[in-house]
N, C-alpha and C positions, 0 to 999 in steps of 0.2 A: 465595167463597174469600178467604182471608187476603192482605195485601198480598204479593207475589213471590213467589203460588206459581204451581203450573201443573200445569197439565193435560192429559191426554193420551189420544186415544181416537184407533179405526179413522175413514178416511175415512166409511166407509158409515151413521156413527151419525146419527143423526136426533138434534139437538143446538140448545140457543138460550142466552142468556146470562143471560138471564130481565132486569124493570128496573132500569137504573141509581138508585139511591135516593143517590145524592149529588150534591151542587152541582157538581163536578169534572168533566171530560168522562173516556171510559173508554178506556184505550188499549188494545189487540190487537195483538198482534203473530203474524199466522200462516203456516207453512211448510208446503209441500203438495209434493210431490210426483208427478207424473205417469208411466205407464208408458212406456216407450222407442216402445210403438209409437202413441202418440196424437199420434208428430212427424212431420215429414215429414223426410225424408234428408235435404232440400237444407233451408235456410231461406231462403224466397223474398221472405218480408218485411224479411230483410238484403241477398239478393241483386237483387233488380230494384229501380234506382233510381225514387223514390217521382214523381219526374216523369213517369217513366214510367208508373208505375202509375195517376198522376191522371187520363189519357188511354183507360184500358183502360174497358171498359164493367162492373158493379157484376159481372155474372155471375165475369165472370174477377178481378174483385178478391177477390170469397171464395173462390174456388181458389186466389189466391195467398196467403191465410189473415188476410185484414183481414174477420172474419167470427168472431162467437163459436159455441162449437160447442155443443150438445145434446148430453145432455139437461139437464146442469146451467147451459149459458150462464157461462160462467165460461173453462172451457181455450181460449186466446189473448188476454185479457184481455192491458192496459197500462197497470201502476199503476193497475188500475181503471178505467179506461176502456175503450171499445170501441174496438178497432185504427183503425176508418177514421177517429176522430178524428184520427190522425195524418198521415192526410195533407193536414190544416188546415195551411197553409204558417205561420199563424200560433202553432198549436200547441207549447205547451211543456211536459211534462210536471212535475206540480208539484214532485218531487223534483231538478229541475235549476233552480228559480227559487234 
């Protein structure tokens, strides 16, 4: 594709970007959207203080959604990481350095 254009297809396409053939790295920028019901009512990963949570055992940390979900492993992702990184005391997400 030409520089600034863009592209646009259904979640469900089976899609690749094919190789980068230049010296330059390639930048992405993508927006997704999830259905209403793939959330939990509450958000337990804003609402239960992560002190807390460091103490709970793994079972109930993925009920409280520091766990990515299937089939694609992607929905609860954090800036690309897996949620329980965050509760590395010394974790920083890179968009906040």
């Amino acid at each position: 594709m030409p520089p600034g254009a863009i592209c646009l297809f259904q979640g469900t396409l089976l899609h690749g970007g094919g190789a980068n053939r230049t010296d330059a790295p390639r930048l992405a920028f993508t927006n997704q959207y999830c259905e209403p019901w793939a959330r939990p009512q509450e958000n337990f990963f804003l609402g239960v203080p992560k002190e807390k949570v460091r103490g709970m055992s793994r079972e109930m940390q993925i009920l409280l959604g520091y766990e990515l979900l299937r089939p694609a492993n992607i929905m609860g992702q954090v800036s690309g990481y897996h949620p329980i990184k965050t509760l590395d005391p010394d974790f920083v997400l890179p968009i906040l350095r």
